[in-house]
Jmol script that loads the backbone (N, CA, C; Angstrom):
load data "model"
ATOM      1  N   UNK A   1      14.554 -35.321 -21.709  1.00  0.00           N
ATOM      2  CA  UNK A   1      14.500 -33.893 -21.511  1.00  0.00           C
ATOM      3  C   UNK A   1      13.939 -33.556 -20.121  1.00  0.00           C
ATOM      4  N   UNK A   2      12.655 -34.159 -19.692  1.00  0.00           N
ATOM      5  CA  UNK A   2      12.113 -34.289 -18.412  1.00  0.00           C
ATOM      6  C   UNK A   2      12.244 -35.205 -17.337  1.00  0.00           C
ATOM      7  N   UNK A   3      13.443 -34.754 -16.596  1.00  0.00           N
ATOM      8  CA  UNK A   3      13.440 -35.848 -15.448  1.00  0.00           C
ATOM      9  C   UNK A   3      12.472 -36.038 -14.443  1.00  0.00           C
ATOM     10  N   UNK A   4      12.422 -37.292 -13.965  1.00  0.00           N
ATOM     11  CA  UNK A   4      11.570 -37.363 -12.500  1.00  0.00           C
ATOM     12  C   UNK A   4      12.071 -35.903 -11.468  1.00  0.00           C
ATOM     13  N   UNK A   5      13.292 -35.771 -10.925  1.00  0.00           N
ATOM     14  CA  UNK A   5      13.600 -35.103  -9.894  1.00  0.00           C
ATOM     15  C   UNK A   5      13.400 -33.740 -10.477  1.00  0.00           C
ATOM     16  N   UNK A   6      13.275 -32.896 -11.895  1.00  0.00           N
ATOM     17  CA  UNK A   6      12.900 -32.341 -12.350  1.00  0.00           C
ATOM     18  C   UNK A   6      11.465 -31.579 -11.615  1.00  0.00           C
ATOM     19  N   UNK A   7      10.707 -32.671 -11.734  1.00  0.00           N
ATOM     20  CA  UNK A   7       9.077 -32.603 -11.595  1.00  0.00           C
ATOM     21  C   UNK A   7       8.858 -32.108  -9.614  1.00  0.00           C
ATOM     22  N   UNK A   8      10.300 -33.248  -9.381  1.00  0.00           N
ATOM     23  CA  UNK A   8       9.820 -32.664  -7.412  1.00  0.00           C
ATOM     24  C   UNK A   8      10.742 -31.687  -7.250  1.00  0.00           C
ATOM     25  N   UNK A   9      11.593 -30.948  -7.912  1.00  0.00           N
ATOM     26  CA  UNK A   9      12.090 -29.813  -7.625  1.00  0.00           C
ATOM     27  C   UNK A   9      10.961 -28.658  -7.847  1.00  0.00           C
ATOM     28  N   UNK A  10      10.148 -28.766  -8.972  1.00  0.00           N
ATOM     29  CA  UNK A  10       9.274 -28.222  -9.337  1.00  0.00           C
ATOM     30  C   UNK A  10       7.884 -28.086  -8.738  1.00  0.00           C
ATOM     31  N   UNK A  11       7.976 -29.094  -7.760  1.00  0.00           N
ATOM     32  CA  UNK A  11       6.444 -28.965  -6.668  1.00  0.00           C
ATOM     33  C   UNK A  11       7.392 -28.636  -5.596  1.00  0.00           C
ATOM     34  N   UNK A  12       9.160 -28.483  -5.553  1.00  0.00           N
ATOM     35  CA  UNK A  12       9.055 -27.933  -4.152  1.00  0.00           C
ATOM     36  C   UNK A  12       8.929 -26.670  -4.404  1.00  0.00           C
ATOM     37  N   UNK A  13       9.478 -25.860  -5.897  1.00  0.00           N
ATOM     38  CA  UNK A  13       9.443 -24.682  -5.695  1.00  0.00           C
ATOM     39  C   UNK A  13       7.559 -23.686  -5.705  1.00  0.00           C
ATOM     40  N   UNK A  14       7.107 -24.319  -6.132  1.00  0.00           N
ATOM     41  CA  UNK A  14       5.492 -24.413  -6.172  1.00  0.00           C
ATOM     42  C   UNK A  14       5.303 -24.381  -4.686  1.00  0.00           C
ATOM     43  N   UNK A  15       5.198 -25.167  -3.881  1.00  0.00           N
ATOM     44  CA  UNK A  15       5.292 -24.935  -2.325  1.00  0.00           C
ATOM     45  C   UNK A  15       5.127 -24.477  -1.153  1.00  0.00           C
ATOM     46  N   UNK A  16       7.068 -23.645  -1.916  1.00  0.00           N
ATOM     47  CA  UNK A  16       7.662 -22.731  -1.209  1.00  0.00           C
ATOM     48  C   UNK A  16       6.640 -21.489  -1.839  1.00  0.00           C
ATOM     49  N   UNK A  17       6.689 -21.247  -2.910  1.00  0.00           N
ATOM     50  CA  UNK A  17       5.903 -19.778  -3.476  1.00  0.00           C
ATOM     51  C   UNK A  17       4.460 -20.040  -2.691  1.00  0.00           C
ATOM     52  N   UNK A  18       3.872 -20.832  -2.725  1.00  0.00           N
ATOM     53  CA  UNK A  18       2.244 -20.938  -2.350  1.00  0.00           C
ATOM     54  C   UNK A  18       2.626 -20.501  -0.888  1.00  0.00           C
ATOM     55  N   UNK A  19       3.049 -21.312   0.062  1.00  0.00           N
ATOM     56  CA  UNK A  19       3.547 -20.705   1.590  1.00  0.00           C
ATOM     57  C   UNK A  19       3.425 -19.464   1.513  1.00  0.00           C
ATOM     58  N   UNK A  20       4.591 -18.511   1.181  1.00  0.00           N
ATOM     59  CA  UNK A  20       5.269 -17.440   1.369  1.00  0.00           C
ATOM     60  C   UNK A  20       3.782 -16.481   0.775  1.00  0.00           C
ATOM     61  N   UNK A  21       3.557 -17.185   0.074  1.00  0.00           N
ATOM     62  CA  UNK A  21       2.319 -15.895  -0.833  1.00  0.00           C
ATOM     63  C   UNK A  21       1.074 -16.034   0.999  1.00  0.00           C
ATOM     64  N   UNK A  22       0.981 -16.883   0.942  1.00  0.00           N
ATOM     65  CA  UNK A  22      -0.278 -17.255   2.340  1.00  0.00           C
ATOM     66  C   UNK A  22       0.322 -16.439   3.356  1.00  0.00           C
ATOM     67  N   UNK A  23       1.794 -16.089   3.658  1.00  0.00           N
ATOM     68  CA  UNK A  23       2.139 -15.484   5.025  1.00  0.00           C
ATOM     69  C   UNK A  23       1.724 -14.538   4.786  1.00  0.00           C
ATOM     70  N   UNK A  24       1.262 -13.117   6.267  1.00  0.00           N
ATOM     71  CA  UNK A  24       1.515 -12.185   6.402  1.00  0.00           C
ATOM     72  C   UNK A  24       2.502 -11.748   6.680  1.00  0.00           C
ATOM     73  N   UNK A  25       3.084 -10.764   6.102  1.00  0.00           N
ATOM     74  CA  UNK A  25       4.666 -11.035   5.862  1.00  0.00           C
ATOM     75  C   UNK A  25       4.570  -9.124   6.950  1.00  0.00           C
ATOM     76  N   UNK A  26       3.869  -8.597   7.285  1.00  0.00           N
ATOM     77  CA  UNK A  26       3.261  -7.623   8.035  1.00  0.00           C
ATOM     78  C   UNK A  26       2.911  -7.923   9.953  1.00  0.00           C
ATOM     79  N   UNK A  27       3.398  -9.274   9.925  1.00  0.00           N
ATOM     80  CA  UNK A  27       2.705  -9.901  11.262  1.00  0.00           C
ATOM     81  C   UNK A  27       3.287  -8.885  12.410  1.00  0.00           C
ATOM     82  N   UNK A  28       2.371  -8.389  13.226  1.00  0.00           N
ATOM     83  CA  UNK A  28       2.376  -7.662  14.232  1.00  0.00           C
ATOM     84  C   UNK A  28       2.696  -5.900  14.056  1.00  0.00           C
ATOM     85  N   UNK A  29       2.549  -5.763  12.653  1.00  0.00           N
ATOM     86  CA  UNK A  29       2.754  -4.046  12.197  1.00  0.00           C
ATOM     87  C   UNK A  29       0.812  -3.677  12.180  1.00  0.00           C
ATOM     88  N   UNK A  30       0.869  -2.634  13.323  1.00  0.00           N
ATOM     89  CA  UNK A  30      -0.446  -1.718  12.961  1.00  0.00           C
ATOM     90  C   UNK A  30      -0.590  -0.551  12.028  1.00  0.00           C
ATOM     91  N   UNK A  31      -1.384  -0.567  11.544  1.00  0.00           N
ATOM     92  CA  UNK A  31      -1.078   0.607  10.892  1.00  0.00           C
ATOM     93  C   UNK A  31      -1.878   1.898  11.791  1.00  0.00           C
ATOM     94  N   UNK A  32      -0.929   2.941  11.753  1.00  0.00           N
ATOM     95  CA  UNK A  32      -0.655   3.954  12.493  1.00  0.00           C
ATOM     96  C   UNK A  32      -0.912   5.293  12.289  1.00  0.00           C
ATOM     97  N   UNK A  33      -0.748   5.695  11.149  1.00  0.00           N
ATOM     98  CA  UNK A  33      -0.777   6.786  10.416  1.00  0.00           C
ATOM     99  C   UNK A  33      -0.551   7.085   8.798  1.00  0.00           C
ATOM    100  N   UNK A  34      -0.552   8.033   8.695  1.00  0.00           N
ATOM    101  CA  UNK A  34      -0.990   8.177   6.937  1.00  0.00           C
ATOM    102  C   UNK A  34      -0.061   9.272   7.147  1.00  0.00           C
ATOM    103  N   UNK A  35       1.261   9.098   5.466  1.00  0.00           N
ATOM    104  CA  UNK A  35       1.957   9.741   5.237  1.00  0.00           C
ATOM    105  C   UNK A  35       1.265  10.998   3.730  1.00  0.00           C
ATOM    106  N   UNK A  36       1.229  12.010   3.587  1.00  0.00           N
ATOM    107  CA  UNK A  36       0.936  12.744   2.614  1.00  0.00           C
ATOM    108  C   UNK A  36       1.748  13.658   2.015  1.00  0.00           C
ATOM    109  N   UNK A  37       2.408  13.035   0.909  1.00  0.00           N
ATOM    110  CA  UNK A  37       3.484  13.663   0.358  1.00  0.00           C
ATOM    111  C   UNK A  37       2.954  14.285  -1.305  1.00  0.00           C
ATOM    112  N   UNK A  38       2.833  15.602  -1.279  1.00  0.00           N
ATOM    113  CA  UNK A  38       3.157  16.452  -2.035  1.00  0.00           C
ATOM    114  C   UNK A  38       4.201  17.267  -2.730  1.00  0.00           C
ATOM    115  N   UNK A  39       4.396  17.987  -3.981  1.00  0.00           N
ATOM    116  CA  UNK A  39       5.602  18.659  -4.355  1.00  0.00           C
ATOM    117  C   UNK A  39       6.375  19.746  -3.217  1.00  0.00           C
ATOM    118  N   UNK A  40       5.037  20.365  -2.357  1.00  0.00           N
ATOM    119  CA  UNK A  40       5.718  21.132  -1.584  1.00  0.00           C
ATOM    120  C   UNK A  40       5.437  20.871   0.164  1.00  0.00           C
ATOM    121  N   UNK A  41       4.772  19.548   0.356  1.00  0.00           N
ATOM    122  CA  UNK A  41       4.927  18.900   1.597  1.00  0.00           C
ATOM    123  C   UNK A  41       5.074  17.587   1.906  1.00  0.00           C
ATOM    124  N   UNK A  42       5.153  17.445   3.194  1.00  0.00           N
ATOM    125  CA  UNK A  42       4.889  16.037   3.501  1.00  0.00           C
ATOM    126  C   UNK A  42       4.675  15.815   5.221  1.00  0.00           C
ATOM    127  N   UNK A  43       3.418  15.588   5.268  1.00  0.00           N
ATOM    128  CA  UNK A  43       2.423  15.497   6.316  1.00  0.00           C
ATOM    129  C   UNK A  43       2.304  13.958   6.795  1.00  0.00           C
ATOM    130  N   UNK A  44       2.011  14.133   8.025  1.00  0.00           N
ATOM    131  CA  UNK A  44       1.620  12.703   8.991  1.00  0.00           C
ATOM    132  C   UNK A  44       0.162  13.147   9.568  1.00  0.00           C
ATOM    133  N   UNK A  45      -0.459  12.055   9.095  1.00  0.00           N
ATOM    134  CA  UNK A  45      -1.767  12.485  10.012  1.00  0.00           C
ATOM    135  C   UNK A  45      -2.014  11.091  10.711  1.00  0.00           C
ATOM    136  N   UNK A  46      -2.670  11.014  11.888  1.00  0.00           N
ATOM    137  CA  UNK A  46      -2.914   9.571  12.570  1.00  0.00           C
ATOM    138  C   UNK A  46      -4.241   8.903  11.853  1.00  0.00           C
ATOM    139  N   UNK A  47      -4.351   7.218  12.004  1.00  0.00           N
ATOM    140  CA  UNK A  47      -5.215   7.220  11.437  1.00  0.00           C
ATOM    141  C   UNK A  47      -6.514   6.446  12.246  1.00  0.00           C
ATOM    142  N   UNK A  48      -6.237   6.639  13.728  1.00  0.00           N
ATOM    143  CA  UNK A  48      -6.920   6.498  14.953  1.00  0.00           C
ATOM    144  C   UNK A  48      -8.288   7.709  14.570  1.00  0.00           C
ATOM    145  N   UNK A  49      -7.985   8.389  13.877  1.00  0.00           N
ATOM    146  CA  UNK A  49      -9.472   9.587  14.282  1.00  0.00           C
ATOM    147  C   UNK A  49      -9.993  10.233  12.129  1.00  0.00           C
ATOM    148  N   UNK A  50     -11.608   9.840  11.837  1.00  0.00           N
ATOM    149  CA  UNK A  50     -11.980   9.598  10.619  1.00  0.00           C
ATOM    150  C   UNK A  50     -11.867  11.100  10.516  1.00  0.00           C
ATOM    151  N   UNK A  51     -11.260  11.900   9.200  1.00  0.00           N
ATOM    152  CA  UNK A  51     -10.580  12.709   8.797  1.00  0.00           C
ATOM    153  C   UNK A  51     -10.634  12.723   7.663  1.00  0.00           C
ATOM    154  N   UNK A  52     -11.268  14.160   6.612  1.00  0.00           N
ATOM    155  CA  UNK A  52     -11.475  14.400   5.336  1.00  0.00           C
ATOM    156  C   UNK A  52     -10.285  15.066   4.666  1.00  0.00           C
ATOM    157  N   UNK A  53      -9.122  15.138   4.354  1.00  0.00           N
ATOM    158  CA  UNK A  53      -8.142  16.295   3.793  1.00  0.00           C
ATOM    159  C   UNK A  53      -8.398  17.080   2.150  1.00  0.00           C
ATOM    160  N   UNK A  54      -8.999  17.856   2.078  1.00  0.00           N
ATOM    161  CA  UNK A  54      -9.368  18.422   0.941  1.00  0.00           C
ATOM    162  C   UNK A  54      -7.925  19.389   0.685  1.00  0.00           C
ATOM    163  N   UNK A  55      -7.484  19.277  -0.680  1.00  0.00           N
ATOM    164  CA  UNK A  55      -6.619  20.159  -1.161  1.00  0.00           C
ATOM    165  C   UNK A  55      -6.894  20.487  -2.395  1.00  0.00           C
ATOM    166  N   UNK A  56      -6.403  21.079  -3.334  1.00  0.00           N
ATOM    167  CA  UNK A  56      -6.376  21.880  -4.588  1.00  0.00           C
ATOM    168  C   UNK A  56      -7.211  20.828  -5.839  1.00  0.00           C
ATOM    169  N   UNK A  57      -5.818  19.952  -5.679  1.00  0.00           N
ATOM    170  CA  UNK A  57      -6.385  18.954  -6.804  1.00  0.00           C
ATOM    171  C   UNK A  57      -7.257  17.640  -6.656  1.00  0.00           C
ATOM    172  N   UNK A  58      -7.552  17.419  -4.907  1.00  0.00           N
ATOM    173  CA  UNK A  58      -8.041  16.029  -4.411  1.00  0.00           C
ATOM    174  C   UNK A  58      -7.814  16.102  -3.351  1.00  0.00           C
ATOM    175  N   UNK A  59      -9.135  15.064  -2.520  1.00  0.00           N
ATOM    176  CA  UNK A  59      -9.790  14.942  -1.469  1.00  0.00           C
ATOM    177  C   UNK A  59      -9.121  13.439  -1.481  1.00  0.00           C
ATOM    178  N   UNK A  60      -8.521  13.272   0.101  1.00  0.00           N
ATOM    179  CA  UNK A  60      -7.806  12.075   0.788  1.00  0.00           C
ATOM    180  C   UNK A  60      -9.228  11.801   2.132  1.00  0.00           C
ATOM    181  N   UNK A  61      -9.406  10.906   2.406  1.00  0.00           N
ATOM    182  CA  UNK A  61     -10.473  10.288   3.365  1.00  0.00           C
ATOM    183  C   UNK A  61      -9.819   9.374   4.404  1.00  0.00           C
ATOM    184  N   UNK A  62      -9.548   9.168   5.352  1.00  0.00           N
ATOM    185  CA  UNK A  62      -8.983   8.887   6.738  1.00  0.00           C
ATOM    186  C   UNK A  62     -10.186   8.296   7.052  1.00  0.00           C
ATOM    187  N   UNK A  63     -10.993   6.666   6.941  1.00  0.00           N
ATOM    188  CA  UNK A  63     -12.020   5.991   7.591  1.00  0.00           C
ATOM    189  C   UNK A  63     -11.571   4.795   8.238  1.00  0.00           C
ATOM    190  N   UNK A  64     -11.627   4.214   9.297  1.00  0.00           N
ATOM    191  CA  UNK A  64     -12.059   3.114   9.984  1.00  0.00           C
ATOM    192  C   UNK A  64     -10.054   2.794  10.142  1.00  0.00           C
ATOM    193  N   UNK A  65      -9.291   3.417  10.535  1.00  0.00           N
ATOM    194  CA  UNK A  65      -7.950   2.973   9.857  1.00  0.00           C
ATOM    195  C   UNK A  65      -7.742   2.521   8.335  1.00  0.00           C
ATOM    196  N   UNK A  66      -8.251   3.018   7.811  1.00  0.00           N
ATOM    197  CA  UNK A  66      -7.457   3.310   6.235  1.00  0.00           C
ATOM    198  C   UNK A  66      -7.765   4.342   5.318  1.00  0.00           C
ATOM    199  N   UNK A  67      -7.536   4.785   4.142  1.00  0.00           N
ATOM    200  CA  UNK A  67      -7.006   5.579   3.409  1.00  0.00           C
ATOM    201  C   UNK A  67      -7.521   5.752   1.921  1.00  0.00           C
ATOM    202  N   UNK A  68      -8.043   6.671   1.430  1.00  0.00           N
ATOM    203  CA  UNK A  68      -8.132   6.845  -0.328  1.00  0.00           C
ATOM    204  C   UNK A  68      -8.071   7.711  -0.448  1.00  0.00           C
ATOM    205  N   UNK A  69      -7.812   8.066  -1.394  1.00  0.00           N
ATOM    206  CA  UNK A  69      -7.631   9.424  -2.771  1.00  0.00           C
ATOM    207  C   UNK A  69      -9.134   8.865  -2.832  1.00  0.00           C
ATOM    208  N   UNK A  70     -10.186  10.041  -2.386  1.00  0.00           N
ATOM    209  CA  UNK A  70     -11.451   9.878  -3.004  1.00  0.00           C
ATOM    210  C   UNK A  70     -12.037  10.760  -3.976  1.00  0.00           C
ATOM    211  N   UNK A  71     -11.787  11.791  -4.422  1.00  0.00           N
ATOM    212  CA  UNK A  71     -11.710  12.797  -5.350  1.00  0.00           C
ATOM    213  C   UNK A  71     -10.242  13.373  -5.886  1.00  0.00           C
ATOM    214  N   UNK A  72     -10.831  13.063  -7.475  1.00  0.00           N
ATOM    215  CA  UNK A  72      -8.974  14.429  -8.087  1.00  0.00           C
ATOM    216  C   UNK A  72      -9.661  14.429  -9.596  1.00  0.00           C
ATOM    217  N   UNK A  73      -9.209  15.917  -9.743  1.00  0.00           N
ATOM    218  CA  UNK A  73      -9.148  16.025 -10.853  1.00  0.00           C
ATOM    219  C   UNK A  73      -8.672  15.948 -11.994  1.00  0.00           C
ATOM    220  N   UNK A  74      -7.979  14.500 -11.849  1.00  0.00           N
ATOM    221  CA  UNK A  74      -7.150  14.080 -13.612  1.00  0.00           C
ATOM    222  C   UNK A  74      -7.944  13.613 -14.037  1.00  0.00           C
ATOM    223  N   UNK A  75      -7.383  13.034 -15.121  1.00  0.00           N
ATOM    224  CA  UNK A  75      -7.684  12.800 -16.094  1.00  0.00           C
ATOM    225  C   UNK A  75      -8.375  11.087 -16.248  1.00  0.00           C
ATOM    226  N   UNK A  76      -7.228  10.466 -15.566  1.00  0.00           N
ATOM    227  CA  UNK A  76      -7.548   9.027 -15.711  1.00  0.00           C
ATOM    228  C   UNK A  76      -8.341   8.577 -14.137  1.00  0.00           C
ATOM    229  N   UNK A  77      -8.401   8.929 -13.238  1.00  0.00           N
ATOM    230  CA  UNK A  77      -8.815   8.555 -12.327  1.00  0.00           C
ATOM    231  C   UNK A  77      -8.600   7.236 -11.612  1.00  0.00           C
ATOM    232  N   UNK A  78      -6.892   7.145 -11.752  1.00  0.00           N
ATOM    233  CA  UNK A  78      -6.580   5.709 -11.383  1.00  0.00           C
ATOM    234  C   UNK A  78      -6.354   6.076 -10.227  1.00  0.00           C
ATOM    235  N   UNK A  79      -6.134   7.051  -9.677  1.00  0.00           N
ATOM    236  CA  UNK A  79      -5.790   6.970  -8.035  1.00  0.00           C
ATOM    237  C   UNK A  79      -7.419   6.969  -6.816  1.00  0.00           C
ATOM    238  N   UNK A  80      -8.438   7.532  -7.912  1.00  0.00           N
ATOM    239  CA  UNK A  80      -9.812   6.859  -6.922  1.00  0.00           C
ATOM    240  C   UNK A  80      -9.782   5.904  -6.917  1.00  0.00           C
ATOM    241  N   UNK A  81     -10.130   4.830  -8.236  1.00  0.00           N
ATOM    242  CA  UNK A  81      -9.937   3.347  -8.454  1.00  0.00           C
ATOM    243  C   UNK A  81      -9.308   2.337  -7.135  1.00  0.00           C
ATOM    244  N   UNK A  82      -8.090   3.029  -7.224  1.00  0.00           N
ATOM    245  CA  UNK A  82      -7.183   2.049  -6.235  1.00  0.00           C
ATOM    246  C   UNK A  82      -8.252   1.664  -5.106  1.00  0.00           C
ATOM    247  N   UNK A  83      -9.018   2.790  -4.511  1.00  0.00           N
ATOM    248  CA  UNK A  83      -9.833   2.625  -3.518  1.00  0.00           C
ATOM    249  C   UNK A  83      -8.908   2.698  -2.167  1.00  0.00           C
ATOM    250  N   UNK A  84      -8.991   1.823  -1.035  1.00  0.00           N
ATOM    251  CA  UNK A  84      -8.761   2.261   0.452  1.00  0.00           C
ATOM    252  C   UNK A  84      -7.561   1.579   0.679  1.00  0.00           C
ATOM    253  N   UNK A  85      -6.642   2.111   0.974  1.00  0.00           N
ATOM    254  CA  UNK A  85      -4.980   1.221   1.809  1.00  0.00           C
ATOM    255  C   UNK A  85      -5.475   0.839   2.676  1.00  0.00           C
ATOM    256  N   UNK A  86      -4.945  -0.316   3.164  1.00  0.00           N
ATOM    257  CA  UNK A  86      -5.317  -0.719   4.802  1.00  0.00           C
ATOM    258  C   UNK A  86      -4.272  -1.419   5.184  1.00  0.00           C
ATOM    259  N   UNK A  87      -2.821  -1.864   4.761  1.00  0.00           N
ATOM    260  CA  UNK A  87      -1.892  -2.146   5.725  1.00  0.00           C
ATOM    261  C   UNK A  87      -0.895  -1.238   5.110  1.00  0.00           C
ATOM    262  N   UNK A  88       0.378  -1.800   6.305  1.00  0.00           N
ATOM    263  CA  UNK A  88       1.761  -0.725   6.737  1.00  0.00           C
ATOM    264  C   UNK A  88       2.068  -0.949   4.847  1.00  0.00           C
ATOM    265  N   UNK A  89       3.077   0.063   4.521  1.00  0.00           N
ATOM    266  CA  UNK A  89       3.750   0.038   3.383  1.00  0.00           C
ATOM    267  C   UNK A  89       3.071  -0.062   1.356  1.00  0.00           C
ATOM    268  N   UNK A  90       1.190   0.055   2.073  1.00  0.00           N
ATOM    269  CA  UNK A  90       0.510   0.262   0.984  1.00  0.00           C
ATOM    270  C   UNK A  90       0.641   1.569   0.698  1.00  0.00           C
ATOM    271  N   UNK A  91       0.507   2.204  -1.044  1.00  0.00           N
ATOM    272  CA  UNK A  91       0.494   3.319  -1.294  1.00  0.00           C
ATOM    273  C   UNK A  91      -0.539   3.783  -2.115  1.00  0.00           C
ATOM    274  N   UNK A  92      -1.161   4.945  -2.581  1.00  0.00           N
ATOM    275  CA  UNK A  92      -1.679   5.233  -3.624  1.00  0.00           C
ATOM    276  C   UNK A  92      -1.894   6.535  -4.612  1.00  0.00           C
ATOM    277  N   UNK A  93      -1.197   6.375  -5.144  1.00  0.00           N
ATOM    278  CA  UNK A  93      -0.557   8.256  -5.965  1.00  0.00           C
ATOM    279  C   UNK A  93      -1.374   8.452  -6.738  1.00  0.00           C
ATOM    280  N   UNK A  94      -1.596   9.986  -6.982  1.00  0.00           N
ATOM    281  CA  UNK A  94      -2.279  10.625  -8.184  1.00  0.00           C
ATOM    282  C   UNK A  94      -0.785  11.589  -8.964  1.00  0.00           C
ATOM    283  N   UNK A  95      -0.292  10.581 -10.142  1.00  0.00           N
ATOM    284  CA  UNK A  95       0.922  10.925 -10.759  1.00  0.00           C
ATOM    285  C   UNK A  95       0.650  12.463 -11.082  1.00  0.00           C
ATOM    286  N   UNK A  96      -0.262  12.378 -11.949  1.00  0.00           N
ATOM    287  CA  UNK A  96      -0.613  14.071 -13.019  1.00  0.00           C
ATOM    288  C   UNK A  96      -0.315  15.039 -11.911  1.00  0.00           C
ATOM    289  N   UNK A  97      -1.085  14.842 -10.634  1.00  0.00           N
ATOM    290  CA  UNK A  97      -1.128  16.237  -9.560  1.00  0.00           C
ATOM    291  C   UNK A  97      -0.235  16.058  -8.689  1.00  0.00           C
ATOM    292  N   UNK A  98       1.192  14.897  -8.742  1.00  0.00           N
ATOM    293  CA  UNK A  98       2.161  14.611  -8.424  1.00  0.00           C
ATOM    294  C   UNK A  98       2.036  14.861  -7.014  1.00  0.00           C
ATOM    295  N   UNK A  99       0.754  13.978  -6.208  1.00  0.00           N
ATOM    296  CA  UNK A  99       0.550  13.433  -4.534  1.00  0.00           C
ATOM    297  C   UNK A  99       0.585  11.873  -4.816  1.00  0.00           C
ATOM    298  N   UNK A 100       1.403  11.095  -3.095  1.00  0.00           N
ATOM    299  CA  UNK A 100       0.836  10.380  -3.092  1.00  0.00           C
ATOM    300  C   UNK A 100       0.730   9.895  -1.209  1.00  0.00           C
ATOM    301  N   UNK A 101       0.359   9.002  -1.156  1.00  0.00           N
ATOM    302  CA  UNK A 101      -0.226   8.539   0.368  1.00  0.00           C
ATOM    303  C   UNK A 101       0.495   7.324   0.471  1.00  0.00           C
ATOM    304  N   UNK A 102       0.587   6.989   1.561  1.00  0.00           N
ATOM    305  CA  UNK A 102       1.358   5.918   2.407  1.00  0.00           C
ATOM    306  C   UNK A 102       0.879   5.734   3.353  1.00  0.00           C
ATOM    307  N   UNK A 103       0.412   4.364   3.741  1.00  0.00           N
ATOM    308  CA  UNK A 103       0.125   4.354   5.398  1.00  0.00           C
ATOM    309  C   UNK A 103       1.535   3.339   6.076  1.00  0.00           C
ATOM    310  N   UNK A 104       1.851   4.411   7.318  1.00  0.00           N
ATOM    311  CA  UNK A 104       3.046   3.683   7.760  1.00  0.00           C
ATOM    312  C   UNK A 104       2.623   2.922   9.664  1.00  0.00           C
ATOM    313  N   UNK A 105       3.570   1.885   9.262  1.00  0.00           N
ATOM    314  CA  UNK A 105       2.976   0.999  10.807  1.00  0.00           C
ATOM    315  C   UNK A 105       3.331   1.091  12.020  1.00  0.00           C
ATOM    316  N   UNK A 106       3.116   0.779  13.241  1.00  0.00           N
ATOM    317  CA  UNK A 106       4.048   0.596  14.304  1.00  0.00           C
ATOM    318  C   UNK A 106       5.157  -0.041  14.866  1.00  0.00           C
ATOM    319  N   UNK A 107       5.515  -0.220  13.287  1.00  0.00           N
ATOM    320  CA  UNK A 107       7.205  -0.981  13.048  1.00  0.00           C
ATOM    321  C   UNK A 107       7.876  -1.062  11.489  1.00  0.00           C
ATOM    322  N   UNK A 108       8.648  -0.946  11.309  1.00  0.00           N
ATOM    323  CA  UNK A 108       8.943  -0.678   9.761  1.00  0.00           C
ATOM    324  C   UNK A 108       9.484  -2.076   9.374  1.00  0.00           C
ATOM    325  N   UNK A 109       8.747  -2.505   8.324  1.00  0.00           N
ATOM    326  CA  UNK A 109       8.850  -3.704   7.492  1.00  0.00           C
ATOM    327  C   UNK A 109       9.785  -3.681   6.509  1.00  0.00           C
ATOM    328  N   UNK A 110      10.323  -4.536   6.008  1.00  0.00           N
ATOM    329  CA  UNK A 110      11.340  -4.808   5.009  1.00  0.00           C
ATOM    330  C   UNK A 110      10.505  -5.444   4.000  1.00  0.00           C
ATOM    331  N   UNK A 111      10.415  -4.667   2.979  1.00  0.00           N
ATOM    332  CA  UNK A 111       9.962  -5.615   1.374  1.00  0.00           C
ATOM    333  C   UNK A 111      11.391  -6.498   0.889  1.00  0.00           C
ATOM    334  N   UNK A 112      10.898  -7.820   1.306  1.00  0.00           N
ATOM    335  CA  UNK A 112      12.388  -8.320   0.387  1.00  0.00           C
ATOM    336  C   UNK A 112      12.398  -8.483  -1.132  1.00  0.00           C
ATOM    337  N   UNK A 113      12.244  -8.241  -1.541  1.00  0.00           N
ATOM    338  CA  UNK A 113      11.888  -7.808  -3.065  1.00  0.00           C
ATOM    339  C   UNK A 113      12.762  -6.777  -3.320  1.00  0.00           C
ATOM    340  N   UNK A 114      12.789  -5.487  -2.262  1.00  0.00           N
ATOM    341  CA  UNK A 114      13.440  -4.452  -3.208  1.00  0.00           C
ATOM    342  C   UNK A 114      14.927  -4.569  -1.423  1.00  0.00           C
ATOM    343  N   UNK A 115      14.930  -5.209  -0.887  1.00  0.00           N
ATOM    344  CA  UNK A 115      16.099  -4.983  -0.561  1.00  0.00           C
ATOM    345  C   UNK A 115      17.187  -5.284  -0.641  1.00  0.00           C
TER     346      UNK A 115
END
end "model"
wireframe off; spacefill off
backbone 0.3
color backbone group
């Protein structure tokens, strides 16, 4: 049932996954700015300068180049949790008050996963 070549196909694919997980697959993207998308906007703010955005349902925080939902008023409070984005193509939404944040880089990355 278990072949030998079985076993080294199986440490190559082990490997290859361990590699690929170790790359920065981000190499040479800064992150740049913070996208803020709401039902009735969607804002760019830079993230060169520390910046509080207070709105209706939740407070977004702009520190050190990165990003949180640090106050909202739902229910579950999974979008404080997440805590701070800090590279290109991280996100973090507050579903109920239907915002969420993006920080985008100084080059646009390809997730190969969803392409």
């Amino acid at each position: 049932m278990f072949k030998p070549l079985d076993g080294v196909l199986l440490l190559m694919i082990l490997t290859v996954a361990l590699f690929w997980s170790q790359c920065d697959r981000e190499h040479g993207t800064k992150p740049v700015s913070l996208r803020i998308v709401t039902s009735n906007t969607d804002d760019t703010l830079s993230l060169s300068r520390d910046t509080v955005v207070v709105m209706e349902h939740l407070t977004v925080e702009i520190r050190n180049e990165t990003a949180a939902i640090t106050r909202s008023d739902c229910r579950t409070q999974q979008c404080v949790r997440t805590g701070f984005i800090t590279k290109p193509g991280q996100m973090s939404a507050c579903m109920p008050n239907g915002i969420w944040i993006e920080i985008l880089g100084s080059e646009k990355t390809t997730d190969v996963i969803s392409y």
